[in-house]
C-alpha positions in Angstrom: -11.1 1.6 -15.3 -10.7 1.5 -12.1 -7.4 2.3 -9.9 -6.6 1.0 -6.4 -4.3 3.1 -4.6 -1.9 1.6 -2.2 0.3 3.9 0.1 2.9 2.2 2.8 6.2 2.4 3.8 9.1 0.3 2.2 9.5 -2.8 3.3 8.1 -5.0 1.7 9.6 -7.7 -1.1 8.7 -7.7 -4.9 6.4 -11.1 -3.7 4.7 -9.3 -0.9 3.8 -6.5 -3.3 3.0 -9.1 -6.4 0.7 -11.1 -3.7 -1.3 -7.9 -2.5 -2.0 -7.0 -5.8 -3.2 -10.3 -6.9 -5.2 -10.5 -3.9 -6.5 -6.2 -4.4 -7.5 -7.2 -7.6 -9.1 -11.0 -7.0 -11.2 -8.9 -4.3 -12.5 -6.0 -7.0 -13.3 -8.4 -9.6 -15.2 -10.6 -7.2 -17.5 -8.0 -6.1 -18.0 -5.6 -9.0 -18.0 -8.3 -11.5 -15.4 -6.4 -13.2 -12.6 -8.2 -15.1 -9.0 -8.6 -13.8 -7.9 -7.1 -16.9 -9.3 -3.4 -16.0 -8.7 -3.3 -12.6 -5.4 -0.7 -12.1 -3.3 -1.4 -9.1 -0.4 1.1 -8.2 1.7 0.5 -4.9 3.8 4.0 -3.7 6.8 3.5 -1.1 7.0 6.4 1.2 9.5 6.9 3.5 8.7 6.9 7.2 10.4 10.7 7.4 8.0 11.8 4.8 4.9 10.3 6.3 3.1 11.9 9.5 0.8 11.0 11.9 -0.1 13.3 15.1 2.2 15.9 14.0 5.0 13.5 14.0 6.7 11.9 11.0 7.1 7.6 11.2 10.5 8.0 11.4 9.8 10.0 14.9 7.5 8.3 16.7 9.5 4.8 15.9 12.8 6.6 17.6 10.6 7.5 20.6 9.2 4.3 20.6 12.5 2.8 21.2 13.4 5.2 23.8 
């Protein structure tokens, strides 16, 4: 079976999330030639503070952004 992982920050609505993984899946089974029914989606929210990139969590960079 297999599992798409799907990392980002919180954000987004229940229909954003039900669309991408409509859309994840739509994309596998198109082509593999798998069936919908054993692809494996999971979406995981992290927050920007416990998400880095250069050395410098989300939550960082977006304050010095603003800056």
């Amino acid at each position: 079976m297999p599992l798409i992982q799907v990392k980002q920050t919180p954000g987004k609505t229940a229909e954003q999330k039900a669309e991408l993984v409509r859309e994840l899946t739509d994309a596998y089974t198109r082509v593999t030639g798998s069936t919908p029914e054993s692809v494996w989606v999971t979406v995981e929210e992290v927050a920007p503070d416990s998400w880095s990139v250069g050395g410098r969590t989300l939550t960082a960079r977006a304050a010095a952004a603003r800056s």
